[in-house]
C-alpha positions as CSV (number, residue, x, y, z in Angstrom):
1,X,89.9,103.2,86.2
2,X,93.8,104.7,86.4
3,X,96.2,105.3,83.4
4,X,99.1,104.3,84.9
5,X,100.9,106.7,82.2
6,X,99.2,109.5,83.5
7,X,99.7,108.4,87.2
8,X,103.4,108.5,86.7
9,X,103.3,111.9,85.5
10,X,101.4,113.2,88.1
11,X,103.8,111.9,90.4
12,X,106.6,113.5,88.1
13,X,104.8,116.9,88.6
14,X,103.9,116.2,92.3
15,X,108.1,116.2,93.0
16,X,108.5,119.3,90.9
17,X,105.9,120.6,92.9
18,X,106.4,119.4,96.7
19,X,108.4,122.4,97.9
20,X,105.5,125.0,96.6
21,X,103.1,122.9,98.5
22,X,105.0,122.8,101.7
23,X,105.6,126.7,101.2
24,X,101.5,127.0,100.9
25,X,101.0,124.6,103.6
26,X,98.5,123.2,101.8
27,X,97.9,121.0,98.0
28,X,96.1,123.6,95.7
29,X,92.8,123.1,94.5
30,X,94.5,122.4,90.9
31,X,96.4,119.5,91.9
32,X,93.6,118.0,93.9
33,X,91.7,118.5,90.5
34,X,94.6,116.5,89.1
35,X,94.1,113.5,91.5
36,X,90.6,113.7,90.9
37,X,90.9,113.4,87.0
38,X,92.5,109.6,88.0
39,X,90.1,108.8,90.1
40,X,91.4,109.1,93.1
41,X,88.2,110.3,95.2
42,X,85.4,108.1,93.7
43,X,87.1,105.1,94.8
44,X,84.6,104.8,97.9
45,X,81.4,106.5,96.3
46,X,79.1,104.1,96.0
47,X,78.3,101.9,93.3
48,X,74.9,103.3,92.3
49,X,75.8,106.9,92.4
50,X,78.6,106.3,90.0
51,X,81.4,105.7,92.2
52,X,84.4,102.9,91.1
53,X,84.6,101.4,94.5
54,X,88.3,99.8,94.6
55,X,89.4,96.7,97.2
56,X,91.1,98.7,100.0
57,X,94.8,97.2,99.8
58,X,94.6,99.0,95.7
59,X,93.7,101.9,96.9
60,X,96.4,101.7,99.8
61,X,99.1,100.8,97.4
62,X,98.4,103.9,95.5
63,X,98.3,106.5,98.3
64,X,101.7,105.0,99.1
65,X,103.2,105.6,96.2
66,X,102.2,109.5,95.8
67,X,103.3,109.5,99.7
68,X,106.9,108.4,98.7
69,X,106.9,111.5,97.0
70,X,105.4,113.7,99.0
71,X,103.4,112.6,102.4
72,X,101.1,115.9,102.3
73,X,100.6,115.0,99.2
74,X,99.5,111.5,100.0
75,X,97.4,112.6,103.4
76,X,95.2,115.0,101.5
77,X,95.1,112.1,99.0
78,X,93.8,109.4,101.3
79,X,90.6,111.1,102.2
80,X,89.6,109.8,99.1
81,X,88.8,106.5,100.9
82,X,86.4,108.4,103.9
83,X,83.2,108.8,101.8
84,X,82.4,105.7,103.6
85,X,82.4,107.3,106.6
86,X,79.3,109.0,104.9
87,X,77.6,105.2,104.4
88,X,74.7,106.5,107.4
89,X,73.6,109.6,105.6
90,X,69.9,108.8,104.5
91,X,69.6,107.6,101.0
92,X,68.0,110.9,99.7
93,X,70.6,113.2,101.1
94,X,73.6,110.9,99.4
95,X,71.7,111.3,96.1
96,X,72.5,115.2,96.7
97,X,75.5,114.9,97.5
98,X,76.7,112.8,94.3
99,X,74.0,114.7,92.0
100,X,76.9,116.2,90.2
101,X,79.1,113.4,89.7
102,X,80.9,111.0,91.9
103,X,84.1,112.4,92.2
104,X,83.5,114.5,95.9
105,X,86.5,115.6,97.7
106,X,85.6,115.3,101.7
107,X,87.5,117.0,104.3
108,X,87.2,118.1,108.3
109,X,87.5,118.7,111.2
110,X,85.7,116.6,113.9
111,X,87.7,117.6,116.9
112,X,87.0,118.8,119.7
113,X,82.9,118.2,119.2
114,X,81.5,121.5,119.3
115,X,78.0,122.0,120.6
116,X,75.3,122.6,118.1
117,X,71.6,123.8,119.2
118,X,68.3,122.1,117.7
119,X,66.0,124.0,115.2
120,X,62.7,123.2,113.9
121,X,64.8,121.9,110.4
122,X,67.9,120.4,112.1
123,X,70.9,122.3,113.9
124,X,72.5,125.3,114.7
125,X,76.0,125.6,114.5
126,X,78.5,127.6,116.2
127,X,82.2,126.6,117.3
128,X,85.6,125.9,115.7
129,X,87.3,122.8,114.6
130,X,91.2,121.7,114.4
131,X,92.8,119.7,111.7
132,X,91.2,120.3,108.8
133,X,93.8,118.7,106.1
134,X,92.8,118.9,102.9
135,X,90.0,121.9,103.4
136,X,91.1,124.1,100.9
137,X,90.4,122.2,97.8
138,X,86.8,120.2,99.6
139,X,83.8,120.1,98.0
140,X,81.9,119.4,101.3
141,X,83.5,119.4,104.8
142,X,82.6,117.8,108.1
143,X,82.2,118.7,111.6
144,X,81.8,117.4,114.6
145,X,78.8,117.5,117.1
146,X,77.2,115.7,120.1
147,X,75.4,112.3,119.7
148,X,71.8,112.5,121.7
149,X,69.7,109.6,122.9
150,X,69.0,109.2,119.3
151,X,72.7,108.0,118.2
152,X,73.3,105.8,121.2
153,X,75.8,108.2,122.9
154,X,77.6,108.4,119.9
155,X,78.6,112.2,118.3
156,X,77.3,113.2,114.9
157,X,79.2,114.4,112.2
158,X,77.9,117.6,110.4
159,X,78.3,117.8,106.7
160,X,78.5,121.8,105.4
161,X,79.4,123.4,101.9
162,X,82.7,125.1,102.2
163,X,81.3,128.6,101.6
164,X,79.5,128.7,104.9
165,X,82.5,128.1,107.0
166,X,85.5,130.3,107.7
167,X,88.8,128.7,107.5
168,X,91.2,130.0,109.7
169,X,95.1,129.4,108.3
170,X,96.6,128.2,111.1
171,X,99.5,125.3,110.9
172,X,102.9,125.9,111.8
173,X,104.2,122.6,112.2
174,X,107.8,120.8,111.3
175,X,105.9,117.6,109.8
176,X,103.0,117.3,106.9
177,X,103.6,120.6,106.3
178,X,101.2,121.0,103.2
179,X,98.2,119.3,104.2
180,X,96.2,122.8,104.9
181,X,95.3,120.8,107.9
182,X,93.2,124.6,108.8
183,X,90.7,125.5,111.6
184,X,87.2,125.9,110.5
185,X,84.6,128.0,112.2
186,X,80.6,128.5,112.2
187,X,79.2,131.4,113.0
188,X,75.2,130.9,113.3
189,X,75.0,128.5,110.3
190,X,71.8,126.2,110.0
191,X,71.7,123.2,108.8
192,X,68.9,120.5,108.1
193,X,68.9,117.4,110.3
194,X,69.4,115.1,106.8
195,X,72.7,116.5,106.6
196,X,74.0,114.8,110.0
197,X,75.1,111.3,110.5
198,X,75.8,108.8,113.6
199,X,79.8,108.8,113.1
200,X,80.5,104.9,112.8
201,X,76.6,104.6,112.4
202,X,75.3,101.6,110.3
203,X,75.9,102.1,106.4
204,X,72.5,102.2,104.6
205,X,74.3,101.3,101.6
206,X,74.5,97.7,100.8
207,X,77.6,97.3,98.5
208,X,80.9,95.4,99.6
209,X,82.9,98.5,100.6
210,X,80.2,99.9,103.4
211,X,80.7,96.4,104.9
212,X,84.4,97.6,105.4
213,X,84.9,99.1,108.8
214,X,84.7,102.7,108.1
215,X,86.7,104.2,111.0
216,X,89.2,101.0,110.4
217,X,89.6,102.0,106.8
218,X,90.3,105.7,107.5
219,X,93.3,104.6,110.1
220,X,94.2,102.5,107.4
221,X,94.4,105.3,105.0
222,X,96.7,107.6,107.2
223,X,98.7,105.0,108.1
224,X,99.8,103.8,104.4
225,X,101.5,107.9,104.1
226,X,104.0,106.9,106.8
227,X,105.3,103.9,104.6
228,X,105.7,106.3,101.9
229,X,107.4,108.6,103.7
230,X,109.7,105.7,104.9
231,X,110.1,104.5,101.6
232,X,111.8,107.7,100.4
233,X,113.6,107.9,103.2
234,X,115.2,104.3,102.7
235,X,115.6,105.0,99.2
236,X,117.5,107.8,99.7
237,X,119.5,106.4,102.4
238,X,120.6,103.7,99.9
239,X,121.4,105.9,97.1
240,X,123.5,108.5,99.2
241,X,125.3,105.3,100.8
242,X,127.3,105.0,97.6
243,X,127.7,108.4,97.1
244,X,131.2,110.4,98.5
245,X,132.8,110.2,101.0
246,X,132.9,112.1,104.2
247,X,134.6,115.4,104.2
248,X,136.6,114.1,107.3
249,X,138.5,111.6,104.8
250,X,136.3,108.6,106.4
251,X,134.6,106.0,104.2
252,X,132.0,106.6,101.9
253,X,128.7,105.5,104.2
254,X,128.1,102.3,102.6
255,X,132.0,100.8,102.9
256,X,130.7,101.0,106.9
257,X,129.6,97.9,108.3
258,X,127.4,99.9,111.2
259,X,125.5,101.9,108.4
260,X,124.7,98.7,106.2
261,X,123.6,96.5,108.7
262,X,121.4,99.2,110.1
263,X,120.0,100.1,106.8
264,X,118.9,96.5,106.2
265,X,117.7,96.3,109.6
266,X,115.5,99.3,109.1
267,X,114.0,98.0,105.6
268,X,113.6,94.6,107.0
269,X,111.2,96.4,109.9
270,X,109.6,98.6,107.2
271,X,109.0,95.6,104.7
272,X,107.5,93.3,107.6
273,X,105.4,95.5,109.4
274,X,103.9,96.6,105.7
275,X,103.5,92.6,104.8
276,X,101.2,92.4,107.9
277,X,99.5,95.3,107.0
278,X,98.7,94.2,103.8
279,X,97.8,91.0,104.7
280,X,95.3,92.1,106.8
281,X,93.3,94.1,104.2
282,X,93.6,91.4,101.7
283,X,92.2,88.7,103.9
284,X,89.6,91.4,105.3
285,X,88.5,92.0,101.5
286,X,88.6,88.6,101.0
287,X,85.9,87.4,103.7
288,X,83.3,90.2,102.2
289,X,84.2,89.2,99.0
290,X,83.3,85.6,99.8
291,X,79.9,86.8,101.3
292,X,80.9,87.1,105.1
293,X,81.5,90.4,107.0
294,X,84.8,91.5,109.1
295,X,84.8,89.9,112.2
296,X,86.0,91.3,115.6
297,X,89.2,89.7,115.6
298,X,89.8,90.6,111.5
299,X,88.9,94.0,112.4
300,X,91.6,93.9,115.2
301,X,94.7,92.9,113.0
302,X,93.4,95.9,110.8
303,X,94.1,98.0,113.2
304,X,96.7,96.7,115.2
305,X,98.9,96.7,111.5
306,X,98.1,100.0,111.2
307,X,99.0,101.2,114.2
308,X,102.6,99.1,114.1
309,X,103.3,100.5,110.6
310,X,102.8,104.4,111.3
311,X,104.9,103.4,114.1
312,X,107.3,101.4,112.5
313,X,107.5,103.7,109.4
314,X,108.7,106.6,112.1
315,X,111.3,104.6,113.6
316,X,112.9,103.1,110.4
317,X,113.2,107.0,109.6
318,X,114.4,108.2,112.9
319,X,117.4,105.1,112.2
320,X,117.8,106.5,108.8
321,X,118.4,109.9,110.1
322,X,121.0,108.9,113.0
323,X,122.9,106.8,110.5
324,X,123.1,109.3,107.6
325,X,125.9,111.6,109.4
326,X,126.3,115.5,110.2
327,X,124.6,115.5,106.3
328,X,121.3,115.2,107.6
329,X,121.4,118.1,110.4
330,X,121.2,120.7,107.7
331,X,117.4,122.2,107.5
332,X,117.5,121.9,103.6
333,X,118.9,118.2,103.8
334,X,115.5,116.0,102.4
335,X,115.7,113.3,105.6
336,X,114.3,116.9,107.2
337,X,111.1,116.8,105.8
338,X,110.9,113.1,105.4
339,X,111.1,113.1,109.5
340,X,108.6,115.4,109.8
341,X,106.1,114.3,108.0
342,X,107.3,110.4,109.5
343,X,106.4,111.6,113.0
344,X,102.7,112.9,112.0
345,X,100.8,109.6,110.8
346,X,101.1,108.1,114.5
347,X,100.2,110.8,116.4
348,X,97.2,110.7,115.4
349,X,93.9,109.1,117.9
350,X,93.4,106.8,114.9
351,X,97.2,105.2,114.9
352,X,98.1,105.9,119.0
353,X,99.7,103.6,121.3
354,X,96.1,102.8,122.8
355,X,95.3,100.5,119.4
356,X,97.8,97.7,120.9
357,X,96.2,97.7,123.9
358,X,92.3,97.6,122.2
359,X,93.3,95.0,119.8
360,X,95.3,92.7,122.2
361,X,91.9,92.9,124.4
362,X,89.6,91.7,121.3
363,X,92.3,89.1,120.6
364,X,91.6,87.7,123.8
365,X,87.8,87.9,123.7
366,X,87.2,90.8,125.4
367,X,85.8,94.3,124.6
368,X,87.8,96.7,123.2
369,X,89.6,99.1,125.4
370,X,88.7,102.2,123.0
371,X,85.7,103.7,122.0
372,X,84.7,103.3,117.9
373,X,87.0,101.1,117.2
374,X,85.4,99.6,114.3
């Protein structure tokens, strides 16, 4: 499906670009084009709506990679994954969506769950949504709205064409700076029931990948950016390490024993907690690929690992950072950015403390302590 030639230069023209994206505060439409030309957001469109569904751990690998470069960059990237969050939509309405190719470029903003008034055809909207990364370059976004008896108690999500939403650019933030993560608002907009779905609702798809836990996957998804962003910020800890000394006359960083040891402490953390990771989604793949499903407690080590690495991932770049010297203090220094955007990923409801807790409970055979947690 991917040229890796053509991979590596779009990560070549990603780094030229970074800054300008950051300065936008959001990846323009043209280099989402770009990521869709590889592939990048067909990976979880079904099978038989031309979609090139790819094992999760691939698709992870790749998002870290463009993240090591650039973690907006990565985030907006990783929605490719969360068409599977679209697996309840009913058959028909999925055949719409995809009627122009497979390559659709989701985005959203399901928070907070704005109330939305029945009509004869489906729902009124009206409200305003936070977060909405990637919404500048969507081909159809999401919002969020209340469940009924119908969904079990569990909210819908609202799927709307961009032109029938105002996005409102606000997003002043020190960390994922260019992921246009934008308000959206609806003003009176209609919409016909078909277009709504039971957010972790059953998938009426029957293909591999909707077998995957969808909310797992998209925790998975945001998680991988924070080992990218880690990654850089090792790499350039090891590479500036050797570089000159300090303008006090002391050793050059890496003739002290404190900042070696602390340095291969820090990728020792980052390269465990993104073994477990990995393993997880590999052995996850592996049961539905042998004809089982994801189990409770499989599902649990998918997102306990996630959780541990956007956590880890922040910590090995806080270390980085308070081991790099009066260097890294400056505003244009790179470890600036790189800690910003470390400190995003595990904020988020997906990745927060309260996964340890859930997944310790299923590990012990009892009911999760969070709501959709598969």
């Amino acid at each position: 499906m991917r040229d890796e030639d053509s991979f590596e230069e779009m990560l070549t023209e990603l780094a030229r670009r970074r800054e300008e994206f950051r300065e936008l505060r959001y990846v323009p439409k043209d280099f989402v084009d770009r990521l869709k030309r590889l592939g990048l957001y067909r990976v979880s469109t079904p099978r038989r709506f031309g979609g090139e569904p790819m094992p999760p751990a691939e698709f992870l690998r790749m998002i870290e990679r463009v993240s090591a470069v650039d973690g907006s960059t990565g985030w907006v990237a990783s929605f490719g994954s969360q068409l599977v969050y679209l697996g309840s939509l009913p058959l028909e309405t999925q055949a719409a969506l995809y009627a122009d190719g497979p390559d659709v470029v989701l985005a959203g903003g399901l928070f907070p769950v704005q109330e939305a008034v029945p009509t004869e055809r489906g729902f009124r909207l009206n409200g305003r949504w936070k977060f909405a990364s990637g919404c500048m370059a969507a081909d159809v976004l999401v919002v969020g709205i209340p469940g009924d008896d119908s969904t079990s108690g569990k909210p819908r999500g609202a799927l709307v064409r961009p032109e029938r939403l105002e996005i409102v650019r606000e997003w002043d933030v020190v960390g994922m700076q260019g992921t246009g993560s934008f308000d959206l608002v609806a003003r009176d907009v209609e919409i016909g029931r078909e277009w709504t779905f039971i957010r972790g609702g059953a998938p009426v798809i029957d293909e591999p990948l909707y077998r995957y836990p969808a909310i797992t996957y998209a925790a998975q998804s945001l998680s991988v950016v924070s080992a990218g962003v880690a990654r850089a910020a090792l790499d350039l800890a090891e590479g500036e390490g050797s570089g000159r000394g300090s303008i006090t006359g002391a050793p050059r960083l890496a003739d002290r024993p404190y900042y070696r040891a602390g340095i291969a402490g820090a990728e020792a953390a980052l390269r465990s907690a993104r073994a477990y990771f990995y393993e997880a989604a590999q052995e996850a793949w592996q049961a539905l690929a042998d004809g089982g499903e994801v189990g409770d407690e499989q599902n649990a080590h998918l997102r306990l690992s996630a959780a541990h690495l956007a956590r880890t991932a922040a910590e090995v770049v806080g270390k980085v950072v308070s081991l790099s010297g009066t260097a890294a203090i400056y505003r244009d220094h790179p470890l600036q950015a790189l800690l910003g955007d470390a400190l995003v990923p595990q904020e988020h409801a997906f990745l927060s403390p309260a996964m340890y807790d859930a997944a310790g409970a299923v590990l012990m055979g009892l009911p999760p302590t969070v709501p959709a947690f598969r």
